[in-house]
LUMMAR-346566 format. One line per 3 residues: for each residue x, y, z of C-alpha. Coordinates in pm, 1 decimal, always signed. Layout:
BEGIN
X,Y,Z; ...
This chain:
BEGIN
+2169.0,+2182.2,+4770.1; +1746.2,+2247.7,+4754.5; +1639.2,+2179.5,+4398.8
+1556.3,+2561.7,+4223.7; +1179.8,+2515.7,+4101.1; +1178.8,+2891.2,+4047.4
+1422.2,+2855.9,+3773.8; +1326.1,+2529.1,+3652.8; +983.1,+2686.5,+3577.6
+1194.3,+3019.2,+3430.3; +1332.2,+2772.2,+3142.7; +1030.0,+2744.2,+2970.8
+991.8,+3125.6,+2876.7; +1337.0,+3126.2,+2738.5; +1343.1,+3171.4,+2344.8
+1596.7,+3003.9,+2312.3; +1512.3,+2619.9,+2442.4; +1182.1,+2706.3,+2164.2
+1391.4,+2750.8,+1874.6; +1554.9,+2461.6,+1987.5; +1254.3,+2252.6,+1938.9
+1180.7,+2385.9,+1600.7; +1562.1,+2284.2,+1522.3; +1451.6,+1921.3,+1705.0
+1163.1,+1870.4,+1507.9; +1225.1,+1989.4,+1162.2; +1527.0,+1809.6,+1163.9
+1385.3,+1472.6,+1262.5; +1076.4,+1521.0,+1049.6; +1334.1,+1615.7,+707.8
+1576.4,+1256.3,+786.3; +1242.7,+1034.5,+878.2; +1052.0,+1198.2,+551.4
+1356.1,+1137.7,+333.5; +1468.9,+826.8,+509.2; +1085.4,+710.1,+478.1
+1113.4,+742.5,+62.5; +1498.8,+601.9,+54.1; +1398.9,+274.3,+261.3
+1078.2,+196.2,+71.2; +1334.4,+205.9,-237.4; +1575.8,+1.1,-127.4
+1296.0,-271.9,+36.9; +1168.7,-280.3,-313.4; +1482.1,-330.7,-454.2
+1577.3,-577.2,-219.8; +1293.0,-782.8,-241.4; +1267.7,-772.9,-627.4
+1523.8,-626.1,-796.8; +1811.1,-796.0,-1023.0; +2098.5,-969.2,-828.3
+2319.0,-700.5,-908.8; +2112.2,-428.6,-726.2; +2019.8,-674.5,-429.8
+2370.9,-721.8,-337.8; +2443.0,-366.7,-321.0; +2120.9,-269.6,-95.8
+2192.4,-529.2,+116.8; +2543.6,-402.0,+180.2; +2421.5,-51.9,+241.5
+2136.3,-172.4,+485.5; +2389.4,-435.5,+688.7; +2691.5,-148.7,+707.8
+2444.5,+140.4,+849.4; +2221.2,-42.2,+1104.1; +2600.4,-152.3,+1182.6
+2788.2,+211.6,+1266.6; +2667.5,+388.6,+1572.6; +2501.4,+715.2,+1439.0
+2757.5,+882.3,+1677.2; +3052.1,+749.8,+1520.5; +2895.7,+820.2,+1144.1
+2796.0,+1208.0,+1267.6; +3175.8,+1292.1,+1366.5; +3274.2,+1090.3,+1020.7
+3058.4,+1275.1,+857.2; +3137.4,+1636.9,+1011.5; +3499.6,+1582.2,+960.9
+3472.2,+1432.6,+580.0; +3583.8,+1815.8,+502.8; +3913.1,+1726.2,+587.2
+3985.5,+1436.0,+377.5; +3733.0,+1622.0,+102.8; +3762.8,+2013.6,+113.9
+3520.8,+2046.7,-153.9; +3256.6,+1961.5,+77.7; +3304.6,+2207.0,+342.5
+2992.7,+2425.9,+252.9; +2776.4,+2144.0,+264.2; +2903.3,+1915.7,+557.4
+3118.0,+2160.9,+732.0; +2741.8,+2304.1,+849.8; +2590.8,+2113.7,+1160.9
+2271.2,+2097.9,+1044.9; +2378.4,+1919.0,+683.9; +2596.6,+1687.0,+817.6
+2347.5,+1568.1,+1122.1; +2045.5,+1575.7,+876.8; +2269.5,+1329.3,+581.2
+2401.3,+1085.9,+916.8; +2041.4,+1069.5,+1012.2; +1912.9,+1021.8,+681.2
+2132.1,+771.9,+562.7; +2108.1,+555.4,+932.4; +1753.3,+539.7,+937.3
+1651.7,+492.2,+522.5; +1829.8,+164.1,+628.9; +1613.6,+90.5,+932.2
+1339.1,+222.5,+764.1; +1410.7,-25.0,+424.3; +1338.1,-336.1,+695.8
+1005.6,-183.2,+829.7; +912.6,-134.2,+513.9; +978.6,-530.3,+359.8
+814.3,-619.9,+674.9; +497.0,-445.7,+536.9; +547.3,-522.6,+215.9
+573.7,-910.2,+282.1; +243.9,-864.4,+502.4; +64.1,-813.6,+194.8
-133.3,-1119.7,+133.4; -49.3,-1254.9,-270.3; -386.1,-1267.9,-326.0
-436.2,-895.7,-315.6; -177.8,-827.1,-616.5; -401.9,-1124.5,-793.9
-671.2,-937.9,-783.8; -564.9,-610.2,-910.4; -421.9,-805.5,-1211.3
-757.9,-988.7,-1229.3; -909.9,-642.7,-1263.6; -676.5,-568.9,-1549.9
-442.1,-306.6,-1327.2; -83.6,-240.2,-1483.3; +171.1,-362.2,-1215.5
+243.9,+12.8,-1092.2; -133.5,+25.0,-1081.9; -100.4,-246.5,-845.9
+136.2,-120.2,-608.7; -40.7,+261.0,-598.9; -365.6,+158.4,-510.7
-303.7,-195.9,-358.6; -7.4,-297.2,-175.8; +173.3,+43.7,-94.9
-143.2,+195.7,+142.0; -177.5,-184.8,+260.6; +163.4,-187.3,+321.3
+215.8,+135.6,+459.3; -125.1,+68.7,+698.1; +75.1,-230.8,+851.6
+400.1,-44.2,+891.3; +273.4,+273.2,+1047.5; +286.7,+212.3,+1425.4
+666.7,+88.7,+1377.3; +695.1,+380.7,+1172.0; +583.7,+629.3,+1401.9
+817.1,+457.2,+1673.4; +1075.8,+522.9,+1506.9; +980.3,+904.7,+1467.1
+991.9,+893.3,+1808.2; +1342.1,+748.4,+1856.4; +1479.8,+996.2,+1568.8
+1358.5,+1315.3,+1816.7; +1507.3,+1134.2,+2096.1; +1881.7,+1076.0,+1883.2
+1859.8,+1445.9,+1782.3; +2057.0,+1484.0,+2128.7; +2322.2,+1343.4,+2012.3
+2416.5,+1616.9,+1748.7; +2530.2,+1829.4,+2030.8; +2844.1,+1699.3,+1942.5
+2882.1,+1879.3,+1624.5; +2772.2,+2216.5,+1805.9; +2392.5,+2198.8,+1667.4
+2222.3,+2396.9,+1890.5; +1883.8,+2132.4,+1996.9; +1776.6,+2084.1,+2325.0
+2061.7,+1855.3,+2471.3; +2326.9,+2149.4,+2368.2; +2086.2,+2494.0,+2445.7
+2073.4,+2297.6,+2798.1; +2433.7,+2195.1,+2853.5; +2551.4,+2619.7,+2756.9
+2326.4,+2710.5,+3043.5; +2445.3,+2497.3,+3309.3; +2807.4,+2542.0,+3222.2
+2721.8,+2921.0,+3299.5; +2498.6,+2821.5,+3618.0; +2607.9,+2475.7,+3717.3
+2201.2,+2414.6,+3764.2; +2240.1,+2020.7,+3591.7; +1933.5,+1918.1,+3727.9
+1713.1,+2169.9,+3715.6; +1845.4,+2212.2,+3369.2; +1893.4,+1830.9,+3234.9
+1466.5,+1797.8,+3383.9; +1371.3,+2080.2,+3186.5; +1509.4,+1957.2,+2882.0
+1340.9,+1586.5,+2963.2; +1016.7,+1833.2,+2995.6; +1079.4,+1946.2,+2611.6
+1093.3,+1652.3,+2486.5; +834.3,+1500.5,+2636.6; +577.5,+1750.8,+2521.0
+756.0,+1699.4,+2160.3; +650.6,+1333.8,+2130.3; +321.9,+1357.1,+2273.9
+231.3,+1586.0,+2020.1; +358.0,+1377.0,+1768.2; +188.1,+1077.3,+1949.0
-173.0,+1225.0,+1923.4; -112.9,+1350.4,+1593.4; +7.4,+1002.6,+1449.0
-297.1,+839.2,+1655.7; -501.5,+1055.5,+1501.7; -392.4,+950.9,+1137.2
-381.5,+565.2,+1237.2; -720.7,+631.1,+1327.9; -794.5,+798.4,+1029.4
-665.8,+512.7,+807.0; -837.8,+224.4,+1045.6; -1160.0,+192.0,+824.2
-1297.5,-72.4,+1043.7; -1351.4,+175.3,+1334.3; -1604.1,+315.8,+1196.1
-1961.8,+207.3,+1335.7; -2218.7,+25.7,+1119.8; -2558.2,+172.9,+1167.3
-2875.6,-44.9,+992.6; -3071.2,+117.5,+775.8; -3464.4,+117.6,+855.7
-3710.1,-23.4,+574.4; -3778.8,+322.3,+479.3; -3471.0,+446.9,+433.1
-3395.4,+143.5,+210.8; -3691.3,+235.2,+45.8; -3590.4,+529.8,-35.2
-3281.9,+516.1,-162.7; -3343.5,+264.4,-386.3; -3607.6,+496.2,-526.3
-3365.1,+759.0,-575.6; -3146.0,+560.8,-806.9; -3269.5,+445.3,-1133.1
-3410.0,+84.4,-1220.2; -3095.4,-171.9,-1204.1; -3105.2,-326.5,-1569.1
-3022.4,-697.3,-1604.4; -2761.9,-796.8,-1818.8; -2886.9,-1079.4,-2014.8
-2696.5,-1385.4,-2183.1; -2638.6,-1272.1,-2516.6; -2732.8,-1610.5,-2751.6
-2410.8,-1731.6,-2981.4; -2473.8,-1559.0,-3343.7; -2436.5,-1835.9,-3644.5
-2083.7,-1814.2,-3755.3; -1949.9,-1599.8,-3466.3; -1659.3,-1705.5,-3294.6
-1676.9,-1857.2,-2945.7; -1639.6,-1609.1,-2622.4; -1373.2,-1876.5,-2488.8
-1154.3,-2123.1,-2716.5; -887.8,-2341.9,-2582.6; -639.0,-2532.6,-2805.6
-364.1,-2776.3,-2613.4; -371.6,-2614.8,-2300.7; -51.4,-2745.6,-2078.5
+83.6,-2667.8,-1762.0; +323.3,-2836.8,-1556.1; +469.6,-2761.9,-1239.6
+825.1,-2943.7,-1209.7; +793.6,-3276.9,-1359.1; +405.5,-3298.7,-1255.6
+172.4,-3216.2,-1563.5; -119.2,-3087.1,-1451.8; -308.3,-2962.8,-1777.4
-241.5,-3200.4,-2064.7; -373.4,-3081.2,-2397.7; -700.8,-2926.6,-2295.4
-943.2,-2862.0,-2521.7; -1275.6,-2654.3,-2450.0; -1505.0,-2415.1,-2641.7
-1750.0,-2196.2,-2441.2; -2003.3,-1990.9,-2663.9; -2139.9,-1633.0,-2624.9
-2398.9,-1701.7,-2309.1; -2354.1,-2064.5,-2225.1; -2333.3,-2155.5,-1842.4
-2057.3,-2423.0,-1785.1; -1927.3,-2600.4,-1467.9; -1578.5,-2761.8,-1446.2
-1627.3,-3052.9,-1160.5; -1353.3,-3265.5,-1096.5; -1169.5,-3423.0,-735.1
-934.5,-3191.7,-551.2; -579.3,-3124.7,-758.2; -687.5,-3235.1,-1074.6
-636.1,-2889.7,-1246.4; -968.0,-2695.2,-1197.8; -809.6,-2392.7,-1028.2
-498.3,-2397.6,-1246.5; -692.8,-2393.0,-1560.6; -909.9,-2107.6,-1417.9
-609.6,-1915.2,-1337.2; -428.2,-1979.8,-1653.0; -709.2,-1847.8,-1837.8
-702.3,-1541.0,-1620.3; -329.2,-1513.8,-1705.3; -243.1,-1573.1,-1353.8
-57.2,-1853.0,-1443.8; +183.7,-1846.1,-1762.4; +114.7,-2121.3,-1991.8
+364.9,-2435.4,-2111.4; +193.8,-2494.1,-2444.9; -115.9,-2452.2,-2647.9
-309.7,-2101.3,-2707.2; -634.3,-1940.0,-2571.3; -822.1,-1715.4,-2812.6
-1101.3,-1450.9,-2662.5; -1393.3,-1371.5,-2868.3; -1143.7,-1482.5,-3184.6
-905.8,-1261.0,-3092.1; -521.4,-1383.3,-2994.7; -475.9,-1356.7,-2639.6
-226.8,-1608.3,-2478.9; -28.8,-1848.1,-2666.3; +236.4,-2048.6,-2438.0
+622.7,-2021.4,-2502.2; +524.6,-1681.6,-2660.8; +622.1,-1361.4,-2540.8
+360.3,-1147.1,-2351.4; +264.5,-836.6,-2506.0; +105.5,-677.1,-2155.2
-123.1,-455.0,-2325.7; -321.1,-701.4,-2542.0; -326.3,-918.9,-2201.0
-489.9,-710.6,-2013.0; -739.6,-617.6,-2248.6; -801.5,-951.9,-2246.4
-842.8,-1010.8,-1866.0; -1038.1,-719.7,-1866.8; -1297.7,-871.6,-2018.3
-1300.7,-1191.7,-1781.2; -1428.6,-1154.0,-1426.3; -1307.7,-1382.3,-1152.8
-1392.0,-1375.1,-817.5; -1160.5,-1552.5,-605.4; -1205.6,-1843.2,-385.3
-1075.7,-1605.6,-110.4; -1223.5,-1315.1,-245.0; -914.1,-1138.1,-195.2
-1138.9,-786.6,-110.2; -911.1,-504.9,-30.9; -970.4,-439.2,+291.9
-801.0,-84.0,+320.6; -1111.5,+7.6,+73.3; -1457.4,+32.3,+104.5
-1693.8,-206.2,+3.2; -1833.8,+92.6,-240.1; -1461.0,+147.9,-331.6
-1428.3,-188.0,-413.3; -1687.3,-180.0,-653.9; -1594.2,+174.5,-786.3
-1213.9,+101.1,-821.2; -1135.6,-54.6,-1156.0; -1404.4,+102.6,-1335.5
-1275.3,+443.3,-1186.3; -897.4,+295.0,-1274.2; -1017.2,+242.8,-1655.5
-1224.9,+598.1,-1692.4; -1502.2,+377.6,-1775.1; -1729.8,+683.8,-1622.9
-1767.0,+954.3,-1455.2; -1735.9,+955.4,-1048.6; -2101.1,+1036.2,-1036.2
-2174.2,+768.4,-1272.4; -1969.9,+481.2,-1122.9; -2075.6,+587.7,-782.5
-2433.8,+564.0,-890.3; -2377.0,+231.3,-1061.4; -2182.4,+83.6,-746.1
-2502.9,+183.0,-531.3; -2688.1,-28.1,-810.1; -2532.5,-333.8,-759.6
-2487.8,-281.8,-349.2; -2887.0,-245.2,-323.1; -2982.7,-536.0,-553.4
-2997.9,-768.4,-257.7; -3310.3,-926.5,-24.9; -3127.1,-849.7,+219.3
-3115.4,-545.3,+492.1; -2898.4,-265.5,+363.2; -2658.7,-113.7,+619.5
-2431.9,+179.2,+584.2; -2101.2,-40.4,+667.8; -2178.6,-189.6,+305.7
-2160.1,+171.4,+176.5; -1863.5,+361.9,+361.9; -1712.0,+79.7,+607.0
-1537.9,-234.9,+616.0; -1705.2,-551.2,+472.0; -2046.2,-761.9,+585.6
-1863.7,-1130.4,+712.7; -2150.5,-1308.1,+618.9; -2107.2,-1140.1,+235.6
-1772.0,-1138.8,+142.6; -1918.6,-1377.4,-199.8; -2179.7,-1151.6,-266.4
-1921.4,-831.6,-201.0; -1627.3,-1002.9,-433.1; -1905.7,-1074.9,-744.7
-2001.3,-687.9,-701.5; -1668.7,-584.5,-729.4; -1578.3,-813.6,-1028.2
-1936.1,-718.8,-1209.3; -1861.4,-343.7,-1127.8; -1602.4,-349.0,-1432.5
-1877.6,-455.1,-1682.5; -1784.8,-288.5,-1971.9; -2122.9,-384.5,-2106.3
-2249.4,-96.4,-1847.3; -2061.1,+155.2,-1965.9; -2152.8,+153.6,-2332.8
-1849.5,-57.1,-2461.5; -1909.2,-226.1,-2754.8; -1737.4,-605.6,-2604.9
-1893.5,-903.3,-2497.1; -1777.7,-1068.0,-2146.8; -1718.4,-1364.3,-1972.6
């Protein structure tokens, strides 16, 4: 039997395989949306939520990637049976395939999610809290679009595979693709003229999708975008469009005022290895101090203690005579991070966030504190990006970062939330 090309071509003017793909995609896109929201709960949960909630999430996510979606769709469908009361709801095709779907791939989705969450370096959380950021802070404007960045290609496969399993609600008498196919050949007994047709629909389905999702990958791939250099004249003038960047000097210590920095007993063990024992260490209002000392003896853990990075054993740090850690204590969060905020630490791996901007960088935890206005942070951040020797490029304005820079990019960021700059009356270490 010749294969019919005329009516292979005469499918796609029929209304009905159209709808069809409507039903295909909004379908898909309503159990990947919801399924996209569930998972990222549950891969929070299960990565740092209370025993009691762990267990449970963990049962949900090893029982659904576990049931064929076929066997949970008829399950599902039929529940009516056992449960009249939710005929309305599940007796209808669409509801019960859109809840089988959902359900199936919020548990898939919960794993490609952890994965992206775990690819978030530590560092990057230690920086937001060195910039004084609440913990949901954090997560907003940290680790959730770094996250998400380093998920999305397994994401959008998996789009892909839910408008491929669509075809399997046929069973339940939704009328996709699969099923709008399989009435017409009962009728015609075309299969393969039919059966290639549909392949053809779905096909052009995903490759939409495809070049949309490239498009937003693209979109969120900052380091695509081309550095140009700036020429001396342009440098020129845009520094002369800006106003004069104004030095923040060393403010002398005052007779009788109380020192920026004052630690009393500072401990800190980890297991039975004390590493501070009973520090002790004043640092006055505009005095320039270096801790030296041979690798492991404590410099980094007393820096990071005194950024509360580190909780302490014993002993108390006061800021500018004002309580601010005291170990064994409880931590009120507020008055802690209105104490960090007033430190500024830039990392030994400068822990830059590299879904940002440099310019965001600098403009981020001002912006985060309403220190300013946009216009005035923005103008500020251009202050401290063009007080350099060196040549000015536009990647240092709206790309990725300058490798050879990443110090001089970290300090900018960390000096970017002087409060000094915007008119706060606070002194700063």
């Amino acid at each position: 039997m010749a294969f019919d090309w005329g009516y292979f071509f005469s499918l796609f003017s029929i209304g009905a395989f159209w709808q069809a793909c409507v039903t295909v995609i909004v379908i898909s896109t309503l159990s990947w949306g919801i399924g996209l929201v569930v998972g990222f709960l549950l891969a929070c949960a299960k990565l740092s939520a209370p025993r009691w909630v762990k267990i449970p999430v963990e049962l949900y996510i090893w029982f659904f990637r576990s049931v064929p979606l076929m066997v949970l769709l008829v399950f599902v469908y039929n529940l009516p049976q056992l449960f009249p009361v939710t005929q309305p709801l599940l007796g209808v095709p669409f509801i019960a395939g859109l809840v089988s779907m959902t359900v199936t791939e919020a548990a898939y989705m919960a794993e490609i999610h952890r994965g992206g969450l775990l690819s978030v370096a530590k560092g990057q959380s230690e920086a937001g809290h060195a910039l004084s950021f609440s913990f949901i802070g954090i997560q907003r404007l940290i680790v959730i679009p770094q996250a998400f960045r380093i998920s999305l290609p397994t994401l959008i496969n998996e789009y892909i595979t839910i408008i491929k399993l669509s075809s399997i609600l046929s069973v339940v008498s939704l009328p996709e693709l699969l099923l709008t196919g399989q009435r017409l050949y009962a009728q015609n007994f075309l299969v393969m003229e039919t059966l290639l047709a549909v392949a053809v629909y779905y096909v052009m389905v995903v490759t939409v999708f495809t070049w949309l999702f490239r498009a937003l990958e693209n979109r969120l791939d900052i380091q695509r975008k081309r550095p140009q250099t700036l020429s001396e004249a342009e440098c020129q003038a845009l520094r002369q469009s800006l106003p004069a960047l104004s030095e923040e000097s060393n403010t002398p210590a005052v007779n009788g005022a109380p020192p920026a920095l004052d630690l009393r007993g500072i401990r800190k063990s980890w297991g039975q290895h004390e590493v501070l024992k009973g520090i002790d260490l004043q640092v006055e209002n505009g005095e320039v101090i270096s801790i030296i000392g041979p690798s492991g003896s404590g410099k980094t853990t007393l820096i990071r203690t005194i950024n509360a990075l580190e909780s302490l054993d014993g002993g108390e740090i006061i800021l500018y005579g004002e309580d601010y850690l005291k170990g064994g204590a409880i931590v009120d969060k507020r008055q802690m991070r209105a104490g960090v905020r007033r430190i500024g630490m830039v990392f030994q791996s400068f822990n830059l966030f590299p879904h940002r901007t440099v310019l965001d960088n600098v403009m981020l935890a001002p912006r985060y504190h309403h220190l300013a206005s946009d216009a005035e942070l923005r103008q500020h951040a251009c202050e401290l990006l063009l007080n350099t020797n060196k040549s000015i490029t536009t990647i240092a304005f709206e790309c990725g970062f300058n490798d050879s820079n990443y110090f001089g990019d970290a300090f900018r960021r960390t000096k970017g939330v002087s409060p000094n700059k915007y008119r706060r009356n606070q002194e700063r270490i």
